[in-house]
BASE-791725 format. One record per atom (N, C-alpha, C, CB): residue in one letter; x, y, z. Coordinates in steps of 0.2 Angstrom, whole numbers, plus 5000, padded with zeros to 4 digits. Glycine has a CB too. Example, Ala and Ser with C-alpha at 12.3 -4.5 7.8 and 13.67 -1.06 7.14 Angstrom:
<sites>
A506649725039A506249785039A506649845039A505749785045S506449895035S506849955036S506450005039S507049975029
</sites>
This chain:
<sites>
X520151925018X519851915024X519351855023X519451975027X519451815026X519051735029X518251735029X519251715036X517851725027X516951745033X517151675033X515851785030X516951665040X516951605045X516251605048X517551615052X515951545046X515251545048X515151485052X514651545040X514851495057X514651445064X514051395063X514251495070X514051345064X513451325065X513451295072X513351275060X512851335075X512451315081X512151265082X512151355082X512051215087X511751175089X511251215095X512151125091X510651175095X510251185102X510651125106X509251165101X510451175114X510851105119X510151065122X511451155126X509951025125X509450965127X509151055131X509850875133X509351045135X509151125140X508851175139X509551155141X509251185131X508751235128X508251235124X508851255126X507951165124X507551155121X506651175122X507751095122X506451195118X505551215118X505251185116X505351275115X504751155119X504151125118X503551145117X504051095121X503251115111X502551155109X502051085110X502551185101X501551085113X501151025113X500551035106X500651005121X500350975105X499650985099X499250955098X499850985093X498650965097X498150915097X497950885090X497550935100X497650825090X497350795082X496950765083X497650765077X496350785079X495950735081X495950695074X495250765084X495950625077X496050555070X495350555067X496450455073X495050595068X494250555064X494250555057X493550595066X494250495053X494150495048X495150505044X493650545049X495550495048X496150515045X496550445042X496550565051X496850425035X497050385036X497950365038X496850375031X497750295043X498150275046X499150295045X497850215044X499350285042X499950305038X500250355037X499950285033X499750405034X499950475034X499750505039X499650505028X499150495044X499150525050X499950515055X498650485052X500250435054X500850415058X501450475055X501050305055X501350465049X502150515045X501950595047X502150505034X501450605049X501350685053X501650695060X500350705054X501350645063X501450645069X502250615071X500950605071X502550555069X503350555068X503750645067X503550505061X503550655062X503850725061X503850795066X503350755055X503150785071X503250855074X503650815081X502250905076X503550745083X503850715088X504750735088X503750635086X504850735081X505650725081X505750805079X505950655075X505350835078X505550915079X505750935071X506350915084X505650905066X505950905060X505750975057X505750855057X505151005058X505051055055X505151135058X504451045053X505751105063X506051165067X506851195063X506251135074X507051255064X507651285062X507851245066X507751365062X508151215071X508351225076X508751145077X507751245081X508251085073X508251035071X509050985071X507951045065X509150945074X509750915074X509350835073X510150925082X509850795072X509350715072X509750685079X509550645063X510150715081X510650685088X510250735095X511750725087X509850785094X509450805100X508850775098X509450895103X508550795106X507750775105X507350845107X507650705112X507350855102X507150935102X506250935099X507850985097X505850895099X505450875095X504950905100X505450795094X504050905099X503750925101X503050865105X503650955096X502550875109X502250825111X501450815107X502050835119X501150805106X500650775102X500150715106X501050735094X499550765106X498950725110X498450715105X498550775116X498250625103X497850605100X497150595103X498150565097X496550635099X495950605097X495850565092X495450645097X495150535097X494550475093X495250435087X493550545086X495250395091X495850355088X495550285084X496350325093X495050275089X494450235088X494150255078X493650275095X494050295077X493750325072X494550345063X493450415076X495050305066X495650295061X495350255054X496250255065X495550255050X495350205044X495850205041X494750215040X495950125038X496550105034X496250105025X496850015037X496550105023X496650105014X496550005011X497750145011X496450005006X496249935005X496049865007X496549925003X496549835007X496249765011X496749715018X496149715004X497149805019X497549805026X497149775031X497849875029X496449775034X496349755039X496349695040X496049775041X496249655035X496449585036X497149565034X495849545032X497449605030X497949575027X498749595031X498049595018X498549645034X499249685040X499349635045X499049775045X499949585046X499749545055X500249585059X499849445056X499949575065X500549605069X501049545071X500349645077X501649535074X501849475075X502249495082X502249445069X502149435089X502449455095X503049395094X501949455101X503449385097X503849315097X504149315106X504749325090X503949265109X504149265117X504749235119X503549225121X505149215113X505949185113X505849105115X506449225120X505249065114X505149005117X504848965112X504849005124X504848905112X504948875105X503848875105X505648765105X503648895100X502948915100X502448975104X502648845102X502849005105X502749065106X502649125103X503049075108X502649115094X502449165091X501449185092X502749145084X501449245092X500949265092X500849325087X500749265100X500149305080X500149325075X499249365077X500349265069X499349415074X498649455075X498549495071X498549485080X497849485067X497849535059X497549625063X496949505051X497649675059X497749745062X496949745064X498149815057X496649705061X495549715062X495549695070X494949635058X495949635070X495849625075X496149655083X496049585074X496649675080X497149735085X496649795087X497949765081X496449815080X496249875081X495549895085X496349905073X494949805085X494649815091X494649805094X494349815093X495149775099X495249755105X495949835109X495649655105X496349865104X496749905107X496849965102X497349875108X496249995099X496450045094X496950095092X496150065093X497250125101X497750155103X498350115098X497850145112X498650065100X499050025102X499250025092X498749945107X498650015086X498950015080X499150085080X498549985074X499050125079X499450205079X500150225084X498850275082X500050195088X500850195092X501250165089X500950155097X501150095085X501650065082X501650085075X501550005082X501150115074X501450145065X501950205067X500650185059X501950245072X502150285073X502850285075X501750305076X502950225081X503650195083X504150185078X503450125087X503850135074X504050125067X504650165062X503450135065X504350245065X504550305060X505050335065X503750355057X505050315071X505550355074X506150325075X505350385080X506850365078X507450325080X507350255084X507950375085X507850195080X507750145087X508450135092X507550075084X508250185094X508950205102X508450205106X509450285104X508950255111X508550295117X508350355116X509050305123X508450385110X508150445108X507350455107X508350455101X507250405102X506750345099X506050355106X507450255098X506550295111X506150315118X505850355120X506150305122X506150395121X506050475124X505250505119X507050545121X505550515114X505150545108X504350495110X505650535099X504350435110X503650405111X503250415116X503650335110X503650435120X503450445127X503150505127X504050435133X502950555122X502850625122X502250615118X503450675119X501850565116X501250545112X500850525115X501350505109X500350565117X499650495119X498950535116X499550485129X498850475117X498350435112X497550425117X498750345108X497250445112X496550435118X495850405110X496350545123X495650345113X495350315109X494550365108X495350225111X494450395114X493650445114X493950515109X493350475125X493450565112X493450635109X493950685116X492350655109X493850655122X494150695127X494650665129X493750715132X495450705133X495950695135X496350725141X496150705131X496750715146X496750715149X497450765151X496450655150X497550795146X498350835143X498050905147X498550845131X497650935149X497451015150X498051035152X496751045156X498251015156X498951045159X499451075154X499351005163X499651025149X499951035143X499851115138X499750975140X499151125139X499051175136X499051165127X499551235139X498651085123X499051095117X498451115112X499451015115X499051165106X498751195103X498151135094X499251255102X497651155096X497351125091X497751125081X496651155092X497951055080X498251075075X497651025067X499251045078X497651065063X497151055058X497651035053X496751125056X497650965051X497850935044X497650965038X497650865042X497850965034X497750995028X497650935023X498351045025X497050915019X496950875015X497450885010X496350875013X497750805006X498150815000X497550804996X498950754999X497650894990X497250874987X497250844982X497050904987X497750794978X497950774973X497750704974X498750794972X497750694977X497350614982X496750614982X497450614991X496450694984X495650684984X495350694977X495350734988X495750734972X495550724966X495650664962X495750774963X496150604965X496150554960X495650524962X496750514960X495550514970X494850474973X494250474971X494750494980X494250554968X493450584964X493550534958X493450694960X494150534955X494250514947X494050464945X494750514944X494350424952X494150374951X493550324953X494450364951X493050364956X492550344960X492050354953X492350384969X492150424949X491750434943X491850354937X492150504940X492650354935X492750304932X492150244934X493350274933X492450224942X491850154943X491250154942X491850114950X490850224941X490350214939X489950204934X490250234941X490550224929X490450194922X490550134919X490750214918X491250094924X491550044920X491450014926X492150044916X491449934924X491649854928X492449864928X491349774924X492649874936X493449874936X493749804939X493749944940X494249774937X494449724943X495249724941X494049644941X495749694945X496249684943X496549614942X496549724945X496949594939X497349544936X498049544934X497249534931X498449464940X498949474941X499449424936X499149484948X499949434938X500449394933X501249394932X500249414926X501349344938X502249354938X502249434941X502749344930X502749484937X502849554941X502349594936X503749594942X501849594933X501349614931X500849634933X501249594930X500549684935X499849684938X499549734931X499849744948X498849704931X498449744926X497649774929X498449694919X497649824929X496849844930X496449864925X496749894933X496049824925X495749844919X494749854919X495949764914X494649904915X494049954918X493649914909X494150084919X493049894912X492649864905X491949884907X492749774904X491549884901X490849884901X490549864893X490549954903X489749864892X489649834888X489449874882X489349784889X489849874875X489749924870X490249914863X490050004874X490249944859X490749934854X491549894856X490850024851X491649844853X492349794853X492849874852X492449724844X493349874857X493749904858X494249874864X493449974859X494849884863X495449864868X495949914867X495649794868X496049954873X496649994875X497049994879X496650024877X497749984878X498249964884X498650004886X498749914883X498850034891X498950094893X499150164887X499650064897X498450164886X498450214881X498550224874X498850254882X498650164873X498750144866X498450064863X499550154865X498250084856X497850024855X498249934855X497650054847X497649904856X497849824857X498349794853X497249784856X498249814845X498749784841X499249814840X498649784834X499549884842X500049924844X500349894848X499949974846X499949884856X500449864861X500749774862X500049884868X500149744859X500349674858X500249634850X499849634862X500849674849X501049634840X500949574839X501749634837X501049544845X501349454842X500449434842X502049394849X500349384839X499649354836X499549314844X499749284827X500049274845X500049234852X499749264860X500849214853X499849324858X499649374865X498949374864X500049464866X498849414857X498349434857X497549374858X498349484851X497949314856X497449254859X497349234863X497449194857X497849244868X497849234875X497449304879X498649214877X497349354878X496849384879X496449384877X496949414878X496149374874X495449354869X495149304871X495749334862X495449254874X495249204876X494549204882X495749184878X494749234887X493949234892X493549264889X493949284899X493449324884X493049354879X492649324874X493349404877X492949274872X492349224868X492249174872X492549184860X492549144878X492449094881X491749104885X493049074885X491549184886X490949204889X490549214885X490949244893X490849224878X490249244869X490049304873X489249174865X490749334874X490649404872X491249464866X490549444880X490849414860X491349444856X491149494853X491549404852X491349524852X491249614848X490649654852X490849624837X490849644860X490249674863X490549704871X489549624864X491249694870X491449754876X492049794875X491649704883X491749844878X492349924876X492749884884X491850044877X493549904883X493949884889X494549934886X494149794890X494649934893X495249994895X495749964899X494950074899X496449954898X496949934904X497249984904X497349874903X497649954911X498249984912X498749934914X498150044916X499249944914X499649874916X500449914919X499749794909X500649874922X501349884923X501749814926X501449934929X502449844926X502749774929X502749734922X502249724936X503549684923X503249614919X503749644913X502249604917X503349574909X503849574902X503049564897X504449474901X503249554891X502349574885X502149504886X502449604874X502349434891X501849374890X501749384899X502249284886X502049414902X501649414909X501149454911X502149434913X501249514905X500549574905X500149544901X500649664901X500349504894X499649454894X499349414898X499749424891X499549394901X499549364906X498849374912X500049374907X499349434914X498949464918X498449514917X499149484922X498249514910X497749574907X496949494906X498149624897X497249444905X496849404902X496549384910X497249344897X496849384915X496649384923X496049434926X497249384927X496249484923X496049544924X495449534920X496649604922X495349524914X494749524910X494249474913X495049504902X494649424912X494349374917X493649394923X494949364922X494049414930X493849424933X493449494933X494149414935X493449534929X492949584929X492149574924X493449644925X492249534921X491749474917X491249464920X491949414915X491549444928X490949374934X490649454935X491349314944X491049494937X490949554940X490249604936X491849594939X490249594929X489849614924X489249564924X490249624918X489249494923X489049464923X489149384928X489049474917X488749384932X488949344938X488849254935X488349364947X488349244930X487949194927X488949164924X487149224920X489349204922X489949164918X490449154920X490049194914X490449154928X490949104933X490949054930X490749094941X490249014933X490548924929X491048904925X490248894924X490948954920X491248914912X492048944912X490748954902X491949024915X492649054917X492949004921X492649134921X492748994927X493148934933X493548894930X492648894936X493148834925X493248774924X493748774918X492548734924X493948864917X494248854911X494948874914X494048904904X495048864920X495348894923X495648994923X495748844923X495249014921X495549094920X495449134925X495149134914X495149114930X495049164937X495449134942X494049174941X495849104939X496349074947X496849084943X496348974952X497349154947X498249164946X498649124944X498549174951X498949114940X499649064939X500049104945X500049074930X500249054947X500949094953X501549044951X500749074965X501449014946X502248994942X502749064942X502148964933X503349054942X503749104942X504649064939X503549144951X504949094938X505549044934X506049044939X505949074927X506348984943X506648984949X507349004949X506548924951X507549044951X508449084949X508849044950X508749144955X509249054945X510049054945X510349024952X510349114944X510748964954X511148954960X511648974959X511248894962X512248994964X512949004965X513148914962X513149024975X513648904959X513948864958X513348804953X514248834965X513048844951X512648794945X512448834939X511848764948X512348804934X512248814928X511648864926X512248764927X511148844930X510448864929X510348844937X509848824922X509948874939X509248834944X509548784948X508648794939X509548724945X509648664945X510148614943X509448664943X510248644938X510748604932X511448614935X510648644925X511748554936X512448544936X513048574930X512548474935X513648604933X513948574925X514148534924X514448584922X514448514917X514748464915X515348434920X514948474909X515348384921X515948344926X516548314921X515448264932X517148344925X517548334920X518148284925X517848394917X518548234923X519148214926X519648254928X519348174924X519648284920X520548334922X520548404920X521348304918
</sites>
């Protein structure tokens, strides 16, 4: 005998709606958007299809009171384009976010849902209210409480403790990034966990690191910790020597000058220009032949 098992769809009709409230104070930007996409599109329903719109409504507080991570508010732009030749119109999210605070949470949010007619529907079940009060009572929506990731808040602790010990700065280099945490104390250097002459054998690396560190005469007098990723072992040199660099002015502000002019606090953005279809290298021709 056969067991023949059904799978049911919900029909548009039979669909149930739950409204919810959030209030954004204090919530960051992104992970707030990726909560809110989710209950929109219904995803944490048995019931769940990605072809119905079976999703839920979501009424936003104090939107006004959202905050981004790093150095997004100057560096995120928004970009309009009006189809006419100088019509682009460029706008960093600082700026958006005080002239229309609503308007950046919609679009992180738009972002994350279908782009159909599904898509539409689902945004249209979202509003947003830049105060403390809203204008949903009819809706009846129930107050819904985020739950901190605590694995987030414990690295945030970890590393708010670290900065208080050490001068941190970072330093880049081709696909290299290196962060590197220093202060002043016994000559020591550690690269992701393991000692200096371990991770950089060759004599050539290790001079090139070394270099901002007597160039400021501070020799045998700073404990430094890195971490690095990305790259090859002369791009993490590289970019650890950037990183040292810059964390130096940071320790001592009196040793910009000499750092400056040696050029060690301005990035190399050299990079090795790829391979072409039908060339040799880069650039390079092949050899030209008669026959």
């Amino acid at each position: 005998m056969e067991l023949i098992m059904k799978t049911t769809y919900v029909r548009q009709e039979d669909v149930k709606r739950t409204w919810y409230l959030i209030d954004a104070s204090d919530r960051v930007l992104g992970r707030l958007a990726t909560r809110i996409a989710s209950l929109l599109k219904g995803k944490g329903k048995v019931s769940y299809s990605h072809h119905v719109d079976s999703g839920d409504g979501v009424v936003v507080i104090n939107s006004e009171k959202i905050r981004v991570t790093g150095k997004k508010p100057k560096q995120k732009v928004y970009k309009r384009f009006s189809g006419y030749p100088g019509g682009l119109k460029l706008e960093t999210l600082e700026s958006l976010f005080k002239r229309r605070p609503n308007e950046v949470l919609k679009h992180a949010v738009k972002g994350m849902l279908p782009k159909n007619k599904l898509g539409s529907r689902m945004i249209k079940r979202l509003k947003i209210y830049a105060g403390g009060k809203h204008n949903q009572t009819a809706q009846k929506p129930k107050e819904l409480k985020l739950s901190e990731n605590r694995i987030n808040t414990m690295v945030e602790q970890k590393e708010k403790e670290v900065v208080a010990k050490y001068t941190t700065a970072t330093g880049r280099r081709k696909e290299s990034v290196a962060r590197v945490y220093l202060r002043k104390g016994k000559e020591r250097i550690r690269v992701n966990k393991r000692e200096f002459r371990d991770y950089f054998p060759r004599e050539s690396h290790r001079l090139i690191i070394n270099q901002p560190i007597e160039t400021a005469g501070f020799q045998n007098k700073l404990e430094i910790s890195a971490t690095i990723n990305g790259g090859g072992t002369s791009g993490q040199a590289q970019a650890l020597k950037h990183g040292i660099s810059r964390a130096i002015i940071k320790l001592d502000e009196t040793k910009r000058p000499v750092l400056k002019k040696a050029g060690f606090l301005t990035r190399d953005s050299r990079a090795k220009e790829r391979k072409k279809y039908g060339r040799k290298r880069a650039r390079k021709r092949f050899q030209y032949s008669k026959r």
